[in-house]
MMTF fields as JSON, N, C-alpha, C and O atoms, coordinates in Angstrom:
{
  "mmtfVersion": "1.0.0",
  "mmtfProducer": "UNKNOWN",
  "numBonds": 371,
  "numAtoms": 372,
  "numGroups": 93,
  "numChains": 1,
  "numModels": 1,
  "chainsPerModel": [1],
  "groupsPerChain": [93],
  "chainIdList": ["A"],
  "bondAtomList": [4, 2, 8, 6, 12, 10, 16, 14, 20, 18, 24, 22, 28, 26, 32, 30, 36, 34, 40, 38, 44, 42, 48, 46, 52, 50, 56, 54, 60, 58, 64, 62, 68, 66, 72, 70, 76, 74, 80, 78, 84, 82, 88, 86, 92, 90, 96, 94, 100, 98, 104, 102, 108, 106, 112, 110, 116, 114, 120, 118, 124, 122, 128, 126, 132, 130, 136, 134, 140, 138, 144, 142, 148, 146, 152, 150, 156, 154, 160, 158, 164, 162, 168, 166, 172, 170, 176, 174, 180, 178, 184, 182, 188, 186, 192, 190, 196, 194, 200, 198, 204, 202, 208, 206, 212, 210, 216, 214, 220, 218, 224, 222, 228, 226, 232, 230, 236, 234, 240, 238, 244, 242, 248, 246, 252, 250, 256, 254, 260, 258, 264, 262, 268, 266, 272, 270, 276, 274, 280, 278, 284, 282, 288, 286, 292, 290, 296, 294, 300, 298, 304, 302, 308, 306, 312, 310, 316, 314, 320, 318, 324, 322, 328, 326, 332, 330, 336, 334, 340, 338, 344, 342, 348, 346, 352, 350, 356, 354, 360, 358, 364, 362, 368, 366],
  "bondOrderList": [1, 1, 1, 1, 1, 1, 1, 1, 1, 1, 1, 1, 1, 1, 1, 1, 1, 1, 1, 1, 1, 1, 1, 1, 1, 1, 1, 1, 1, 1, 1, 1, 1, 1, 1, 1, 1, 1, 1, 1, 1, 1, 1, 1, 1, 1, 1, 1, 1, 1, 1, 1, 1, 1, 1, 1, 1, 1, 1, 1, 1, 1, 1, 1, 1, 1, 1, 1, 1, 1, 1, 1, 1, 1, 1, 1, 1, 1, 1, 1, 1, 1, 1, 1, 1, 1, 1, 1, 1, 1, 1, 1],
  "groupList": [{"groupName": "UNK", "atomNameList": ["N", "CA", "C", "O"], "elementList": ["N", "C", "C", "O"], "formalChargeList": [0, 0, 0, 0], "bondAtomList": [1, 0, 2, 1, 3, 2], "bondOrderList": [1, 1, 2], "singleLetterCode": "X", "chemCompType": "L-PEPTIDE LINKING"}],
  "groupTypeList": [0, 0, 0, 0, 0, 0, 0, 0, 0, 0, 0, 0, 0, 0, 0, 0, 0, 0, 0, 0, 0, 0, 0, 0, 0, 0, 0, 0, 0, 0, 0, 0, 0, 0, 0, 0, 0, 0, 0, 0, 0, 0, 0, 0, 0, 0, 0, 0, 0, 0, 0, 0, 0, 0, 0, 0, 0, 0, 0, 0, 0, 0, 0, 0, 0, 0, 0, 0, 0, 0, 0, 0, 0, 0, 0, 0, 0, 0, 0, 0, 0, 0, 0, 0, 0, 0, 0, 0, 0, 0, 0, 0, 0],
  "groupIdList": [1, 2, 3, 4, 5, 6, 7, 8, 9, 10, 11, 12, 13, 14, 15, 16, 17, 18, 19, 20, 21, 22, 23, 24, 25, 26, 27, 28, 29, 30, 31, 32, 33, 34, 35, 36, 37, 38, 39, 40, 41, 42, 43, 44, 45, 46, 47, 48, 49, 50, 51, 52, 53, 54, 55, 56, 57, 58, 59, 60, 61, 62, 63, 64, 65, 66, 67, 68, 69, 70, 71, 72, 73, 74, 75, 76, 77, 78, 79, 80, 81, 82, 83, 84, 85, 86, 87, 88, 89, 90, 91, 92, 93],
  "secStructList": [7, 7, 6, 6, 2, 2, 2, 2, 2, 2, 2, 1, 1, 1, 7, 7, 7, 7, 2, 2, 2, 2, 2, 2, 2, 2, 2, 2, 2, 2, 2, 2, 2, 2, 2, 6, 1, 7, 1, 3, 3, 3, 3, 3, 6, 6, 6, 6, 6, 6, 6, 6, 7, 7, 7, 1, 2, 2, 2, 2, 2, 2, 2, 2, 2, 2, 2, 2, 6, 6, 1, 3, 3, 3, 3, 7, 7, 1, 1, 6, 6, 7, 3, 3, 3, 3, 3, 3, 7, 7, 7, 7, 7],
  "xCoordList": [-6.656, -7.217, -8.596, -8.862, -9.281, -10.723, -11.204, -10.634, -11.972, -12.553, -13.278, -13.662, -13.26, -13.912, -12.544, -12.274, -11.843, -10.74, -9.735, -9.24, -9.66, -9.079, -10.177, -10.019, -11.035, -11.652, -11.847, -12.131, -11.558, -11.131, -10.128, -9.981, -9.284, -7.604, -7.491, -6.703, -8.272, -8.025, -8.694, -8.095, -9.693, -10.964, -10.434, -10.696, -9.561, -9.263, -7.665, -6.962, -7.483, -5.531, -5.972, -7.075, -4.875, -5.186, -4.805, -4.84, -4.415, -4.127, -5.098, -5.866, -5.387, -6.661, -6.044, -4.83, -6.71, -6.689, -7.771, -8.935, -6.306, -7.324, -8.522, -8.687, -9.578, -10.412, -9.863, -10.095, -9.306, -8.105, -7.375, -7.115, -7.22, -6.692, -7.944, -7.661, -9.332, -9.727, -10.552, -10.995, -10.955, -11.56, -10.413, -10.674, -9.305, -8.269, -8.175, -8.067, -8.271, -8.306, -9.478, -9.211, -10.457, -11.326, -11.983, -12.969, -10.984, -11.314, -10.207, -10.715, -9.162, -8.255, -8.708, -8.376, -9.763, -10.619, -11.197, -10.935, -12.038, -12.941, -12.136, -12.37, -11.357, -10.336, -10.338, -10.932, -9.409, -9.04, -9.651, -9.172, -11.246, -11.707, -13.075, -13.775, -12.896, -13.492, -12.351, -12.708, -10.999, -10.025, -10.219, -10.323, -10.339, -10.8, -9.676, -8.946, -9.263, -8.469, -6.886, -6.125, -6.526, -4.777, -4.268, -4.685, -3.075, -2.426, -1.8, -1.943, -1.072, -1.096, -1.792, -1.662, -2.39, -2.948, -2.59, -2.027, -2.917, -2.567, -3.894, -5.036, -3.552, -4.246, -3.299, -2.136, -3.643, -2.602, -2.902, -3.845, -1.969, -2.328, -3.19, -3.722, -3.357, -4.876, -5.45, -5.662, -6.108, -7.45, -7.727, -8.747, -6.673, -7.199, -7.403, -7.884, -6.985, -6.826, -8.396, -9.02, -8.95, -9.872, -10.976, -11.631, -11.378, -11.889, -12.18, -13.19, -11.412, -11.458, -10.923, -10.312, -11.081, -11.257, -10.151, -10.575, -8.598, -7.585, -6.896, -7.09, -5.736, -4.852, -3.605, -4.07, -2.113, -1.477, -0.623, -0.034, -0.528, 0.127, -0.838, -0.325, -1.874, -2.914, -2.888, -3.123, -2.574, -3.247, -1.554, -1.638, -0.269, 1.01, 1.058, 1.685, 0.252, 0.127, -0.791, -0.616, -1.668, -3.203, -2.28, -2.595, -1.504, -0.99, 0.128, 0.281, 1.417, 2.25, 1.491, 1.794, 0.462, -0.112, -0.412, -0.379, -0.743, -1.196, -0.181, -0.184, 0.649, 2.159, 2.746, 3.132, 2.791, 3.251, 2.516, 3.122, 1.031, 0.392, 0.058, -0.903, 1.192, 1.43, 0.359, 0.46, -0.823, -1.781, -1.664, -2.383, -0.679, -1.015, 0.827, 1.444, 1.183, 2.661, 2.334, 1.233, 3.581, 3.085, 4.486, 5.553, 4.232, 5.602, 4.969, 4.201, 5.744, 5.305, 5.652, 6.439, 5.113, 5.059, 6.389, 7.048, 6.689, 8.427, 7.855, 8.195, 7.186, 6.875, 5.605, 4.841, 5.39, 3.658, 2.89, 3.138, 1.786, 0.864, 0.875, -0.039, 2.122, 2.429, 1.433, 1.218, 0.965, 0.719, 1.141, 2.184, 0.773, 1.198, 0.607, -0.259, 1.306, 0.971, 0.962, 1.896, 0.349, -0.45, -0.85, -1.633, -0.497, -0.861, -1.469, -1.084, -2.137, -2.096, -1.255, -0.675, -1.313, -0.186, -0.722, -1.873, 0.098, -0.655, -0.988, -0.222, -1.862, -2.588, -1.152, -0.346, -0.877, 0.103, -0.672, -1.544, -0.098, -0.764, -0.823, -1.407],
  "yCoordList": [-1.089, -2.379, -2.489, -1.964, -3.041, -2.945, -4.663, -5.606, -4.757, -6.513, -7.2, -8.349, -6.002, -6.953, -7.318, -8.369, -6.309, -6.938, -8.284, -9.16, -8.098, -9.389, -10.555, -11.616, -10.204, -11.632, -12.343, -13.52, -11.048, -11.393, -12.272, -13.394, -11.331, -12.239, -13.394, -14.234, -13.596, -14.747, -16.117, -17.191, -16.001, -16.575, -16.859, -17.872, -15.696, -15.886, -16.302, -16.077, -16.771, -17.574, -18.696, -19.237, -19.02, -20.738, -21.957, -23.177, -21.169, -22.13, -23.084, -22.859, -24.129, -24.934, -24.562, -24.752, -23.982, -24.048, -24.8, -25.14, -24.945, -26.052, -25.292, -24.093, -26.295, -25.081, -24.411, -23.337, -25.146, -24.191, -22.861, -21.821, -22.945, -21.979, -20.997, -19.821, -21.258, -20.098, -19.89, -18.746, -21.016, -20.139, -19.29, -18.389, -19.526, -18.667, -17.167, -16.117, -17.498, -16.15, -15.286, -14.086, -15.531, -15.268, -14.833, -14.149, -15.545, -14.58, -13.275, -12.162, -13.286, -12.362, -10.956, -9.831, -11.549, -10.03, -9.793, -8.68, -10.65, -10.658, -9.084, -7.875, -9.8, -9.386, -7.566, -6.565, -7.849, -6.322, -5.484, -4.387, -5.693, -5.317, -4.296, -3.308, -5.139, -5.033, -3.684, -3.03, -3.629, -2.518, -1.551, -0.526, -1.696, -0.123, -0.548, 0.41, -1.918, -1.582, -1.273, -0.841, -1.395, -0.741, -1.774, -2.909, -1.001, -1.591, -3.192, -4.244, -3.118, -3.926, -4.556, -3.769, -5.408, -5.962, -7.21, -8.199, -7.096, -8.166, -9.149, -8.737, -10.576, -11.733, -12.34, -12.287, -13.029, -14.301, -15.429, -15.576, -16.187, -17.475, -18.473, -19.321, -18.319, -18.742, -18.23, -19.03, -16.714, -16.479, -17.403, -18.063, -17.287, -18.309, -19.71, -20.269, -20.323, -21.574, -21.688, -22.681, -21.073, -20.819, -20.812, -21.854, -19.825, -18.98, -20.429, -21.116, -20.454, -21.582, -22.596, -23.151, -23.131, -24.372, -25.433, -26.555, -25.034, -25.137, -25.798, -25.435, -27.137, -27.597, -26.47, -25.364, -26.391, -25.573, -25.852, -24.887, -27.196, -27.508, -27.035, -26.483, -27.205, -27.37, -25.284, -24.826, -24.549, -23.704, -22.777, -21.676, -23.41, -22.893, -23.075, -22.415, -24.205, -24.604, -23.764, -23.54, -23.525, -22.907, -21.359, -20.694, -20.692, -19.507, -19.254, -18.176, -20.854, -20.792, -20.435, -19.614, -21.501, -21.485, -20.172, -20.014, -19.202, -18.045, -16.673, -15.83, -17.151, -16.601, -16.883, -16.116, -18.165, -19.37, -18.235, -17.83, -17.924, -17.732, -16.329, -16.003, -15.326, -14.565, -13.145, -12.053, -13.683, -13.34, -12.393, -11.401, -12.751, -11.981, -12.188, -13.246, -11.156, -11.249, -11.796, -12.035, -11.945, -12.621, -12.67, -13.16, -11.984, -11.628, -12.019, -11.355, -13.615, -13.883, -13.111, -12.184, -13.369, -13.051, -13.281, -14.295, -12.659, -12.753, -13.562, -13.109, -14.487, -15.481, -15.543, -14.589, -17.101, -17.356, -16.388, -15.798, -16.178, -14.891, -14.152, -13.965, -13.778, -12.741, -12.943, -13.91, -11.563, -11.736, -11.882, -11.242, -12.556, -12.631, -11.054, -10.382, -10.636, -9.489, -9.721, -10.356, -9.416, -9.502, -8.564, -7.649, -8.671, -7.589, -8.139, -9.242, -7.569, -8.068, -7.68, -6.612, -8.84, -8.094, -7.32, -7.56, -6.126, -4.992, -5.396, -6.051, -5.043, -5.793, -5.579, -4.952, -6.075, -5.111, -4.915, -5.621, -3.815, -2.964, -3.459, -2.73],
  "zCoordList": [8.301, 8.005, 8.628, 9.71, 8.063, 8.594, 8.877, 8.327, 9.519, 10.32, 8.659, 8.442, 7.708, 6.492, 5.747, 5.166, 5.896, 5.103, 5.583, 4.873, 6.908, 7.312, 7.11, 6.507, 7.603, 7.095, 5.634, 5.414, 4.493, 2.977, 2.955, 2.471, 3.75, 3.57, 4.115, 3.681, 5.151, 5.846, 5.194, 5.24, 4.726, 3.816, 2.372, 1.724, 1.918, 0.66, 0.349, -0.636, 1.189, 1.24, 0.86, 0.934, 0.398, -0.845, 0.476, 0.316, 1.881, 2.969, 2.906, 1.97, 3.576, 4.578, 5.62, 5.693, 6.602, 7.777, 8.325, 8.113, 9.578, 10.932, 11.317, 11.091, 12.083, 12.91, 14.256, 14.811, 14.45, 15.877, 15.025, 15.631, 14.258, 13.388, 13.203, 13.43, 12.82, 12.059, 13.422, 13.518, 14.845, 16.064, 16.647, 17.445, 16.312, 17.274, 16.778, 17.411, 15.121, 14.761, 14.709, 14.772, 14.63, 14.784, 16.127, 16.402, 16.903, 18.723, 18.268, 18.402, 17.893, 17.774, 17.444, 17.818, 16.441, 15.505, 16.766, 17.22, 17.593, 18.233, 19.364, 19.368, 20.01, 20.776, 20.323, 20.723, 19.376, 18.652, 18.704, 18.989, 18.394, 18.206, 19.244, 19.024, 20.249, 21.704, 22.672, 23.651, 21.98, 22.352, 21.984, 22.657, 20.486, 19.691, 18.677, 18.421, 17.908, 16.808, 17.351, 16.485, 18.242, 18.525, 17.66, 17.428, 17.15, 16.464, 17.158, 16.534, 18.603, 19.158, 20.181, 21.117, 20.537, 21.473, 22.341, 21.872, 23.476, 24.557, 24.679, 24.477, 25.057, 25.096, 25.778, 25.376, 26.941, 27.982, 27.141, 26.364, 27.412, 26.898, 27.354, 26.637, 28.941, 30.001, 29.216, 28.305, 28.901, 28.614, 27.144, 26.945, 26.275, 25.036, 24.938, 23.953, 26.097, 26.347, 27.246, 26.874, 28.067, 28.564, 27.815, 27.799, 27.14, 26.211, 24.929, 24.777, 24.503, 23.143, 23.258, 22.345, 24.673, 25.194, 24.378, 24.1, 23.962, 23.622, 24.527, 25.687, 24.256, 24.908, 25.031, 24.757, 25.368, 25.186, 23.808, 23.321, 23.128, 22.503, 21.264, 20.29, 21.312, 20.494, 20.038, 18.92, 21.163, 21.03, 20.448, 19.904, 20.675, 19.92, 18.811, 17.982, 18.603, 17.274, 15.96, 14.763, 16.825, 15.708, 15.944, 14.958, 16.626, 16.585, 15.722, 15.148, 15.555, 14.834, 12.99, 12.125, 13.064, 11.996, 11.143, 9.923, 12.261, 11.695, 11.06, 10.163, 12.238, 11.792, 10.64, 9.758, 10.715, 9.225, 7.881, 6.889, 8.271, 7.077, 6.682, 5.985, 7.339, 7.582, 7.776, 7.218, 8.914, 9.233, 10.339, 10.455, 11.196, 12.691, 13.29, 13.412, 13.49, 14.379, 15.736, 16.232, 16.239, 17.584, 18.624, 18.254, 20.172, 20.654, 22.272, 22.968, 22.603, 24.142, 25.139, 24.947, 26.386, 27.208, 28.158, 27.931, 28.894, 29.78, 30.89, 31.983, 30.951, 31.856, 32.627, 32.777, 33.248, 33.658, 34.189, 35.24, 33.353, 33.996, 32.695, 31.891, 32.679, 31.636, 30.214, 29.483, 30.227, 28.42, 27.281, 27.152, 26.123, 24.937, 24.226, 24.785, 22.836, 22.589, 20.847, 20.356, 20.349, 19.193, 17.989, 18.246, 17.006, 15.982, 14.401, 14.013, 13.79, 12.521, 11.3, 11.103, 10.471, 9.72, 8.765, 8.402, 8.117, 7.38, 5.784, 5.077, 5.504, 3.708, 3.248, 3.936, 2.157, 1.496, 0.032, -0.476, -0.414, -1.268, -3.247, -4.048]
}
């Protein structure tokens, strides 16, 4: 998957998304992409709440959303501190 194609898919879903929705995802690429692309990646939920200046409710929400829109998997963290861990989902063909 390449950073042009998600941003097709993401751009081209008949969704509306919130803007908590398209800055969250849009750090996500950001994110991914700053790793080298791994298939999975880690993000805390401080740093996104930090980072994109997100409530916590605000910020389960713009993440459920993305899940909902079947953009990005998503597997929390085993408690405070802990990271959340993150993937995108694959085009399908």
């Amino acid at each position: 998957m390449s950073y042009t194609e998600l941003l097709d898919r993401f751009w081209g879903s008949d969704r509306n998304f919130s803007h908590y929705e398209i800055i969250l995802f849009h750090y996500l690429l950001y994110r991914c992409s700053s790793l080298g692309w791994p298939d999975t990646f880690s993000v805390s939920n401080e740093e996104l709440m930090q980072t994109l200046k997100l409530r916590p409710t605000i910020m389960r929400e713009a993440r459920k959303g993305l899940v909902d829109a079947g953009l990005i998997n998503f597997q929390s963290g085993t408690g405070r501190g802990c990271t959340s861990f993150f993937s995108f989902m694959p085009l399908e063909k």
